[in-house]
C-alpha positions as CSV (number, residue, x, y, z in Angstrom):
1,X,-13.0,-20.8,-15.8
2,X,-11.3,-23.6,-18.1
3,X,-11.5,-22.3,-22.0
4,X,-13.3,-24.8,-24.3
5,X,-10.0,-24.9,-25.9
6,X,-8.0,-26.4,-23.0
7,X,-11.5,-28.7,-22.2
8,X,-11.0,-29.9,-25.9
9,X,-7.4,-30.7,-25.5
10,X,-8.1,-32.5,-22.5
11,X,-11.0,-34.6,-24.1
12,X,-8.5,-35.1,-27.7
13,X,-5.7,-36.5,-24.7
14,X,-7.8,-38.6,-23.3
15,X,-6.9,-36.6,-19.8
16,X,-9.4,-37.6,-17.2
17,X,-7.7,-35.6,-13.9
18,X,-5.9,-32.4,-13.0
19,X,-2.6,-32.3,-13.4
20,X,-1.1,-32.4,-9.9
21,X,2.8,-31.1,-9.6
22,X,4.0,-31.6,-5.6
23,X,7.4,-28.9,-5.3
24,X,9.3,-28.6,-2.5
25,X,13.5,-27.9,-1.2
26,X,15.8,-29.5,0.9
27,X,15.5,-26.1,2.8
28,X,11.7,-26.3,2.9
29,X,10.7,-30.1,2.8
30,X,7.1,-29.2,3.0
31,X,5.4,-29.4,-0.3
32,X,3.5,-26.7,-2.2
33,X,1.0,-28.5,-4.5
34,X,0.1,-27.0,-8.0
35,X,-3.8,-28.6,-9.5
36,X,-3.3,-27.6,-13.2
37,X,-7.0,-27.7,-15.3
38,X,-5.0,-27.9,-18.9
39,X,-3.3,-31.1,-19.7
40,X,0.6,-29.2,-19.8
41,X,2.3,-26.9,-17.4
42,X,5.5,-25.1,-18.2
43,X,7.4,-24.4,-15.2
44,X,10.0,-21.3,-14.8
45,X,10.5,-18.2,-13.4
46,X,8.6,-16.5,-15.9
47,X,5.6,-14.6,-14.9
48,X,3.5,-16.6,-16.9
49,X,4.2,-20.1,-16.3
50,X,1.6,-22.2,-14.3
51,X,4.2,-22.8,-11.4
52,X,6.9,-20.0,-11.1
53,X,9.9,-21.2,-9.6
54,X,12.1,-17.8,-7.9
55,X,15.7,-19.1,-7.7
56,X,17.8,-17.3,-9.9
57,X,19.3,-20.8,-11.2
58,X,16.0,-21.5,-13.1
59,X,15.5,-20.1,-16.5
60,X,12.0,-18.2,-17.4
61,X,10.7,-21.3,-18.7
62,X,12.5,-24.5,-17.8
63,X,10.3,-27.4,-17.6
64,X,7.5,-28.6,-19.9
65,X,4.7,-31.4,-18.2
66,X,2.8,-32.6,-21.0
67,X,-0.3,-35.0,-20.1
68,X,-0.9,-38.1,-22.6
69,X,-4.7,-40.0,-20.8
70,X,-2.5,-41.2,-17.6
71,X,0.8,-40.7,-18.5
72,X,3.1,-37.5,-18.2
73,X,6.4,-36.2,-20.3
74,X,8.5,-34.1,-18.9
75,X,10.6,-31.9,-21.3
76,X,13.6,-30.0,-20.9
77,X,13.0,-26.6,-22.8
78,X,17.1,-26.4,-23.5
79,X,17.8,-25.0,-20.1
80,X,21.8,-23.9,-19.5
81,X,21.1,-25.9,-16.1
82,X,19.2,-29.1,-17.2
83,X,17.2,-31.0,-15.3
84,X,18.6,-33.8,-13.0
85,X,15.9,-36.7,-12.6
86,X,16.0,-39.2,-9.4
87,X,14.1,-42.6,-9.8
88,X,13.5,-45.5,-11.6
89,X,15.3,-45.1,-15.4
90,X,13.1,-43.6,-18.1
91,X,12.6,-41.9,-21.4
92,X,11.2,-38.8,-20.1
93,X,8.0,-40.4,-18.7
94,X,7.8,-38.5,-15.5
95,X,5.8,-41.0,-13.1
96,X,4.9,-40.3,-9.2
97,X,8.4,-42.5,-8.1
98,X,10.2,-39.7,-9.9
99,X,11.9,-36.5,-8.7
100,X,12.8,-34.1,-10.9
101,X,15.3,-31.9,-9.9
102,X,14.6,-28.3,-11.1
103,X,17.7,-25.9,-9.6
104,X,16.9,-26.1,-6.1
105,X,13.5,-27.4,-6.2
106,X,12.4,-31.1,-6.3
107,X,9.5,-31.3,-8.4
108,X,7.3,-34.6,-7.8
109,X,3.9,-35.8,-9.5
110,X,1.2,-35.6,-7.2
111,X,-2.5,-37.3,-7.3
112,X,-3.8,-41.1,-7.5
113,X,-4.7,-42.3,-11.2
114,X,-1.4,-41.7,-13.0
115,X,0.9,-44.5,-14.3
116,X,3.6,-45.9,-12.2
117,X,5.5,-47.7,-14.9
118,X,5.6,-46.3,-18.0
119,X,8.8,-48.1,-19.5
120,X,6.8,-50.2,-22.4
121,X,6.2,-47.2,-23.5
122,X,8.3,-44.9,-26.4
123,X,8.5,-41.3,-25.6
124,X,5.9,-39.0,-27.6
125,X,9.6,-36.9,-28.9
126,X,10.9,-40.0,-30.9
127,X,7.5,-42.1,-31.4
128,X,7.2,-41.8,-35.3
129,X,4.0,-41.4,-36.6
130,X,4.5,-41.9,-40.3
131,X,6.3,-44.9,-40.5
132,X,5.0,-47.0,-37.7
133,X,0.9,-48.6,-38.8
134,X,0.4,-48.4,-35.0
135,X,1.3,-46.6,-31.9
136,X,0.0,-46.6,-28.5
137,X,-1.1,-42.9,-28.7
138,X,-3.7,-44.1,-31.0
139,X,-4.5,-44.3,-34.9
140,X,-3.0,-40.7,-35.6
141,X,-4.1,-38.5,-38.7
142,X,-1.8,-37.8,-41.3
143,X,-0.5,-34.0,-41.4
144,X,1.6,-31.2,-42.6
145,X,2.4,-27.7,-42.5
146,X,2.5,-25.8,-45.4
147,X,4.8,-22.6,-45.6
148,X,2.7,-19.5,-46.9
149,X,5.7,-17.2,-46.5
150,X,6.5,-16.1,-50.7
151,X,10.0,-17.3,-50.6
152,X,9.8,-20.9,-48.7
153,X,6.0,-21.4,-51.1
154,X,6.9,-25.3,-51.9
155,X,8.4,-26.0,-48.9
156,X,6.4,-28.4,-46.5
157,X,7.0,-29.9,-42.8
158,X,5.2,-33.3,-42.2
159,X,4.2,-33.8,-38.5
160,X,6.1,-37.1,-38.0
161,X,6.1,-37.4,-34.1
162,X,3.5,-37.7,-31.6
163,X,5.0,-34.8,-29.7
164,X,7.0,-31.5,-32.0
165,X,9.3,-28.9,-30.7
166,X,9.5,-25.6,-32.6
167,X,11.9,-23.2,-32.3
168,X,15.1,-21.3,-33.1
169,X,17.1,-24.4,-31.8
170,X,18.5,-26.6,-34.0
171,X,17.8,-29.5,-31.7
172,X,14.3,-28.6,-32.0
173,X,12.6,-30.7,-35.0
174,X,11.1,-28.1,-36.6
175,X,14.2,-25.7,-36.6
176,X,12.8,-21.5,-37.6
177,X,15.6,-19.5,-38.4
178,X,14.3,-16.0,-37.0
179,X,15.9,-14.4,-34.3
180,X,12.2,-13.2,-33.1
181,X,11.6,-16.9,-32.5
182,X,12.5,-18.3,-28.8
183,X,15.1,-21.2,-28.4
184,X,12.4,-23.4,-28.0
185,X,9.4,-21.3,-28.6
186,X,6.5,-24.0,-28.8
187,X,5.0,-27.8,-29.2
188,X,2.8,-29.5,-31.7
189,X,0.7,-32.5,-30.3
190,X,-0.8,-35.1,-32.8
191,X,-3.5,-36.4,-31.5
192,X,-6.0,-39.3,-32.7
193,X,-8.7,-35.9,-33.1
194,X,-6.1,-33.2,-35.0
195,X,-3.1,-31.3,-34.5
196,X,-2.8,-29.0,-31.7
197,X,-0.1,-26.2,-30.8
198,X,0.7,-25.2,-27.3
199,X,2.3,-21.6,-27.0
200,X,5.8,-22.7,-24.3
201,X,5.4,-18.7,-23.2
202,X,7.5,-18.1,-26.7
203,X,8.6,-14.7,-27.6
204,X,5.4,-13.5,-29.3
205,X,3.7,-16.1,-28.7
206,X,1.7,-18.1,-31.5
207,X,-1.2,-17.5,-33.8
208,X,-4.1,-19.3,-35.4
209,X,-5.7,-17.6,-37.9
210,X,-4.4,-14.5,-37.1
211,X,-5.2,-14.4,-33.0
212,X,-2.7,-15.0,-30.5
213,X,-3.7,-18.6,-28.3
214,X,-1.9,-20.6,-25.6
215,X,-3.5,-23.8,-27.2
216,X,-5.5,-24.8,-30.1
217,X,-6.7,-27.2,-32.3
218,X,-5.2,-26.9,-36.0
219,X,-8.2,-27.8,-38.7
220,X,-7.6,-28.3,-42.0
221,X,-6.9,-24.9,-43.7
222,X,-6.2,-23.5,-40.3
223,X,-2.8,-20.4,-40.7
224,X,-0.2,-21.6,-37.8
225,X,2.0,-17.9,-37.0
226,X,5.2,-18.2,-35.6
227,X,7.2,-15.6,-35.9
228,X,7.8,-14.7,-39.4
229,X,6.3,-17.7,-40.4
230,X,3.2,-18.6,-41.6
231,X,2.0,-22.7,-42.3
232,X,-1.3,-23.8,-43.2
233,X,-2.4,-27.3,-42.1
234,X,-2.8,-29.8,-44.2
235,X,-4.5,-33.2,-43.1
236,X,-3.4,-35.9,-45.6
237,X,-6.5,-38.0,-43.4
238,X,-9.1,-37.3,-41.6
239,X,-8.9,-36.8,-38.0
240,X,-11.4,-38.6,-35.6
241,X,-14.6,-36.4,-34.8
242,X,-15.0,-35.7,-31.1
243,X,-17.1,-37.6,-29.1
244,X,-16.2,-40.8,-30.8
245,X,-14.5,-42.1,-27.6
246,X,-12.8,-38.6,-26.4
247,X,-12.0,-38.4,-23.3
248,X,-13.9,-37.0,-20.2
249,X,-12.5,-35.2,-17.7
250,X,-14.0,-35.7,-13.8
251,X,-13.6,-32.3,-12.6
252,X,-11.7,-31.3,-9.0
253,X,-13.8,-29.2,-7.4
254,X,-10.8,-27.9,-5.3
255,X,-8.7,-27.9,-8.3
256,X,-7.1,-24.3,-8.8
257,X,-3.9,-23.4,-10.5
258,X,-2.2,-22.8,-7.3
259,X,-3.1,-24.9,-4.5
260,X,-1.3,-25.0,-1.0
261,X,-2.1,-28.1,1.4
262,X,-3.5,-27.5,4.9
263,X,-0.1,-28.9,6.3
264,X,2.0,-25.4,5.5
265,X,-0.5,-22.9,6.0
266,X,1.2,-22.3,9.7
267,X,4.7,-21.7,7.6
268,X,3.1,-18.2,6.6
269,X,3.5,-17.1,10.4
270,X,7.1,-16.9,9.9
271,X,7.1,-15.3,6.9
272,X,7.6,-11.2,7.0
273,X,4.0,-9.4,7.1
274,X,2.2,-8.2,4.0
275,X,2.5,-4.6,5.7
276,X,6.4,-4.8,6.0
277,X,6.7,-6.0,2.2
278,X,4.6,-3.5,0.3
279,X,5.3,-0.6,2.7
280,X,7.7,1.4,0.6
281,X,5.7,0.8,-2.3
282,X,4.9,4.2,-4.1
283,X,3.3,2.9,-7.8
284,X,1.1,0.3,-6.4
285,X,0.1,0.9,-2.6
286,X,-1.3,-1.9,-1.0
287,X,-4.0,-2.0,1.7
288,X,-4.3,-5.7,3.6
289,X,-7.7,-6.9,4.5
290,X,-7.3,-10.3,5.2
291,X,-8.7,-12.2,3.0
292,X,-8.2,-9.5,0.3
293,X,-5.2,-7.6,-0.9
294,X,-6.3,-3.8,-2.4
295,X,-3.7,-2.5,-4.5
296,X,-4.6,1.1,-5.3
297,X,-2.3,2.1,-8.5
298,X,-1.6,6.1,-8.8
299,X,-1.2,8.3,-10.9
300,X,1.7,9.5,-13.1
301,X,3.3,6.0,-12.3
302,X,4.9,5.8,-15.8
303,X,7.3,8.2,-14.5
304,X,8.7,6.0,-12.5
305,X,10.3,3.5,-14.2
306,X,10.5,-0.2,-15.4
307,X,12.1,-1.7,-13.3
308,X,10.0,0.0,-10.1
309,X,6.7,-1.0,-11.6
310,X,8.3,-4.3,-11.8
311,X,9.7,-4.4,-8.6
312,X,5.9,-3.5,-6.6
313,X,4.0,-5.4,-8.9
314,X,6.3,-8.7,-8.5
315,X,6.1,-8.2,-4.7
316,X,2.4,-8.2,-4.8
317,X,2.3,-10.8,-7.3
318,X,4.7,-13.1,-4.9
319,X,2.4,-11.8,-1.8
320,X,-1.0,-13.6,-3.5
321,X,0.9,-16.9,-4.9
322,X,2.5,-17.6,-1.3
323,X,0.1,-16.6,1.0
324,X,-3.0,-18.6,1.9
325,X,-4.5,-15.9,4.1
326,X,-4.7,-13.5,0.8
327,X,-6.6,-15.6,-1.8
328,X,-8.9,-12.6,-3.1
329,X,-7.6,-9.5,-4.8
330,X,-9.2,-5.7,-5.3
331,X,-7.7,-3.3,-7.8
332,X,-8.6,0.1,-6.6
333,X,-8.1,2.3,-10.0
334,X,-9.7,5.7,-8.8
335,X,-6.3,7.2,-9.2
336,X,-4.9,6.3,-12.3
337,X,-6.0,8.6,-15.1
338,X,-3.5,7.1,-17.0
339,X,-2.7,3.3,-17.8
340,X,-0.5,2.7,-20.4
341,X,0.4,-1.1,-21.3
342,X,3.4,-1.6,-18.9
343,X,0.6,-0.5,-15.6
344,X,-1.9,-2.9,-17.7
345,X,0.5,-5.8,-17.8
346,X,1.2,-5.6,-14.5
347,X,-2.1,-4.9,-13.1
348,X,-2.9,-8.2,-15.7
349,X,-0.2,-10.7,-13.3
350,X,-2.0,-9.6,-9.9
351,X,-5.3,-10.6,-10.9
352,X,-3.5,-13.9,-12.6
353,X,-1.7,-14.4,-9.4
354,X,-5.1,-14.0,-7.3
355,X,-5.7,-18.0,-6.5
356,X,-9.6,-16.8,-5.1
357,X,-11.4,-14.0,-6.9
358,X,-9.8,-10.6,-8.6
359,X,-11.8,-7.6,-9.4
360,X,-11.7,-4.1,-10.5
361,X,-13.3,-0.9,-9.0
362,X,-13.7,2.9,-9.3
363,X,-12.4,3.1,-13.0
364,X,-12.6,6.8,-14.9
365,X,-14.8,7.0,-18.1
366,X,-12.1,6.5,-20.3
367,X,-9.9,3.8,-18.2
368,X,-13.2,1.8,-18.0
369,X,-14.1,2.0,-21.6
370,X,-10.2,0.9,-22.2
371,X,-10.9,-1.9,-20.4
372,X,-13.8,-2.8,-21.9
373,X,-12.0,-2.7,-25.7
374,X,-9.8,-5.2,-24.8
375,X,-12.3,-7.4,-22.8
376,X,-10.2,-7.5,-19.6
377,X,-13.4,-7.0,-17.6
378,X,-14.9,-10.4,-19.0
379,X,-12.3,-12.2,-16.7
380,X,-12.3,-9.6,-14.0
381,X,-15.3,-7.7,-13.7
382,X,-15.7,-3.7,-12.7
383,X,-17.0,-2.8,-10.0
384,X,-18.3,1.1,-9.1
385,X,-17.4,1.2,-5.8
386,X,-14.5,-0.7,-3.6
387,X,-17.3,-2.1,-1.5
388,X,-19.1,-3.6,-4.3
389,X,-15.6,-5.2,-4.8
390,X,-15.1,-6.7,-2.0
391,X,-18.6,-8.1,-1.7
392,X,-17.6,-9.5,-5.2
393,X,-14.7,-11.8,-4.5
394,X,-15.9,-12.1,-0.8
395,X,-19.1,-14.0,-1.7
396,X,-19.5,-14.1,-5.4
């Protein structure tokens, strides 16, 4: 389910579509095609970015898509193997007659509705806001960031561009010296309806007010963390209201975040078997009902080690992002006792990774009240029995 965040972002950007991202290789011409609900994507070989690309050449997060109504930016995040773009020339306006070239991958925009030509267009990086009366993102609010931090009190930093990087970098505009801060750690997008920050899978992430968010809406007074720093926003004039013109967004009803066309579905017959992947696996023991994956975790896992968990949890995770025949997923926990955050995390990127329905069953007392605490069974529910499971992502 989209967050009213994300829905808000999309109505402040005037973004009336999924955003559609068609990746394929010279090695395997057929494309894979990602529908993305939020107006941005981040692509990498991070866990956590909305299209993970494997090859070692990538870096965890390499590519930034940011949606503007019908038009899409594509950003560099400072990669040591920058992207290489085929097409007509641009400034970073990534149309469908572009390829972008992503290590190995060539990664296309996919879907009607989207702006061939964007070249009258400045890009949202260099488009000033403060000095120009007019732009064609709209009449934009005035706005600053405050620093709260006791010895930088004084110091401000005006939002002067449509789109902001943040980070450690000094190419970034706003440049945070903190070496707990990511190279490029995340963006600020001035809209015509506020200020909004959009987490780029940073190292700690971001916080409004105190709660960690992949996007949100900066009011006035609002406390933006990063890092060691804290701003407080400071609208010099007043945003627009929301639904005075926002946009609408006409909703995919096929739209998920991973979506593979018909055309390569028969691609997964020459693939090795579920079975033969997760056979050795010892932490996370996998049982293949076609179309749901069981993962029954064990106990005493911890003792096994990082980079095990890591190992059995990626190959799952790779198992339910690849293969159209698993969509749904079943987390068996009757034999965990134990579940410290590593097990959690992991157990977190399978149910992420499920493009159909995840769920939970057979949890202890105290494992099910843990769960509870941090609301993971809001996105997931619990189920008491592995049947009830099943029944769950089988039919809802």
């Amino acid at each position: 389910m989209t967050s009213p965040s994300v829905q808000r972002f999309r109505e402040a950007l005037k973004v009336s579509r999924p955003l559609g991202i068609s990746v394929h290789t010279d090695r395997n011409p057929k494309p894979v095609v990602a529908k993305i609900e939020a107006p941005y994507a981040i692509l990498g070989r991070g866990s956590r970015c909305a299209i993970r690309l494997a090859d070692k050449s990538v870096s965890f997060r390499h590519v930034y898509l940011q949606a503007f109504g019908d038009r899409v930016i594509c950003v560099d995040l400072l990669s040591p193997n920058p992207i290489k773009w085929s097409g007509p020339e641009t400034t970073d306006w990534m149309t469908t007659n572009h390829v972008v070239n992503v290590g190995p991958y060539k990664v296309q925009l996919n879907g009607d509705g989207w702006v061939k030509d964007c070249s009258g267009w400045p890009s949202p990086l260099v488009c000033k806001t403060r000095t120009d009366e007019s732009t064609p993102f709209g009449a934009l609010p005035l706005v600053h960031l405050e620093l709260l931090n006791q010895h930088l009190k004084g110091m401000a930093w005006p939002i002067n561009r449509v789109l902001t990087l943040v980070g450690r970098d000094d190419r970034c505009r706003i440049t945070c010296a903190d070496e707990r801060i990511s190279r490029v750690h995340c963006s600020l997008v001035l809209t015509p309806y506020g200020l909004w920050v959009v987490d780029l899978i940073g190292r700690g992430g971001v916080q409004v007010n105190g709660k960690a968010q992949t996007c949100a809406l900066l009011a006035e007074g609002d406390e933006l963390g990063v890092g060691q720093y804290r701003m407080e926003t400071v609208y010099e004039s007043a945003p627009r209201q929301f639904g005075e013109d926002s946009g609408q967004f006409n909703q995919d009803p096929e739209t998920k975040e991973i979506a593979i066309p018909p055309e390569i579905a028969d691609a997964e017959e020459n693939l090795p078997s579920p079975e033969f992947l997760t056979r050795n696996n010892k932490i996370f023991p996998s049982q293949i009902e076609p179309p749901v994956l069981i993962v029954k975790p064990q106990g005493g896992i911890r003792s096994s080690g990082y980079q095990q968990i890591q190992l059995e949890s990626n190959i799952i995770t790779q198992l339910l992002i690849t293969r159209p025949s698993l969509p749904n997923l079943v987390v068996d926990i009757s034999n965990a006792d134990v579940m410290d955050s590593i097990i959690m995390n992991a157990m977190m990127a399978m149910c992420r990774a499920a493009k159909g329905r995840a769920a939970i069953c057979n949890a202890s007392s105290g494992i099910l009240e843990l769960l509870s605490e941090i609301s993971l069974t809001k996105v997931w529910p619990h189920f008491p029995t592995r049947e009830d499971a099943i029944n769950y992502v089988l039919n809802g």
